[in-house]
C-alpha positions as CSV (number, residue, x, y, z in Angstrom):
1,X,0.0,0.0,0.0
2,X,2.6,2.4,0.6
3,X,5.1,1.8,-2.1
4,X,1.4,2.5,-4.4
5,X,0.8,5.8,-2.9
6,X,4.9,6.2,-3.6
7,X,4.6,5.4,-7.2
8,X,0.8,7.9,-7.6
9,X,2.6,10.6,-5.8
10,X,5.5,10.0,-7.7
11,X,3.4,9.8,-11.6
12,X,1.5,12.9,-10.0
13,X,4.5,15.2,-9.4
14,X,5.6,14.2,-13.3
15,X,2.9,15.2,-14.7
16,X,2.8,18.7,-12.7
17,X,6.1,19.4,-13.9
18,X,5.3,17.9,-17.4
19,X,2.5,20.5,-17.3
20,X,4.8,23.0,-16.1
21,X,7.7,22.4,-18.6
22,X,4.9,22.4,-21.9
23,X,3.3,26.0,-20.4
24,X,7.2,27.5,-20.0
25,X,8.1,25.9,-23.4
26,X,4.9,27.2,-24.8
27,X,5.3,31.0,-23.8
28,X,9.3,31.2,-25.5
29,X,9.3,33.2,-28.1
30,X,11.9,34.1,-30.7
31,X,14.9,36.5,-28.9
32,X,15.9,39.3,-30.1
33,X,19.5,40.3,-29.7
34,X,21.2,42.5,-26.7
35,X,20.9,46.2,-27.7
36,X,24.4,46.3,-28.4
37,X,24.7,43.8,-30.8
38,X,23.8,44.9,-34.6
39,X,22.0,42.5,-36.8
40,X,23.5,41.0,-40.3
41,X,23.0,42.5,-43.3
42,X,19.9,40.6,-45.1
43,X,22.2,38.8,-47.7
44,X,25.0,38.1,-45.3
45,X,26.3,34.3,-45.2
46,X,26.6,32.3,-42.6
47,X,30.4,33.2,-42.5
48,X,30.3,36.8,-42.8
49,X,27.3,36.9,-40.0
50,X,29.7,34.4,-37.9
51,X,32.4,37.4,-37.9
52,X,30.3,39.7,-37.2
53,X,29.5,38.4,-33.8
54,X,32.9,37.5,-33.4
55,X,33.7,40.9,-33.9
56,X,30.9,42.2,-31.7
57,X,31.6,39.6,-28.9
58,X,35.2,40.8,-29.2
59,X,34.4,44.4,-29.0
60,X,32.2,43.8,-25.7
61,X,35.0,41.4,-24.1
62,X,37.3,44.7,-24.6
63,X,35.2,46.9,-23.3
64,X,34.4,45.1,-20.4
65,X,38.0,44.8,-19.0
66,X,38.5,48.5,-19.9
67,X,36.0,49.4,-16.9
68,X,37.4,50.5,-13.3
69,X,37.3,47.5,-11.5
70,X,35.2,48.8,-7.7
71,X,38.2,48.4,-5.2
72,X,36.6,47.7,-1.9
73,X,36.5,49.8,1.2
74,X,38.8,49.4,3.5
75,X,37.6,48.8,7.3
């Protein structure tokens, strides 16, 4: 009896997060890119659009360690 309500609590918590997963999975929608990043040009190939985020993920890297690091306070 009690490895039965084991095995319906167990189906009963898959399904909730079946449910769950399917309504999360449902609601995703395309994503547009960060703000910083500039789309391809429309008749861009696969390359040249593989550069350009290269490029653009390069650019952002650089930038990133360019910025003051916060030195901490002293107590």
């Amino acid at each position: 009896m009690r490895g039965l309500f084991g095995i319906v609590g167990l189906l009963l918590t898959l399904a909730i997060v079946g449910v769950l997963a399917k309504k999360q999975l449902g609601s995703v929608t395309t994503v547009a890119p960060p703000a910083g990043f500039a789309s391809a040009p429309a008749g861009a190939s696969v390359q040249q659009q593989s550069q350009l985020m290269q490029q653009q993920v390069k650019q952002s890297v650089e930038n990133t360690m360019q910025q003051a690091r916060p030195m901490p306070e002293d107590k």
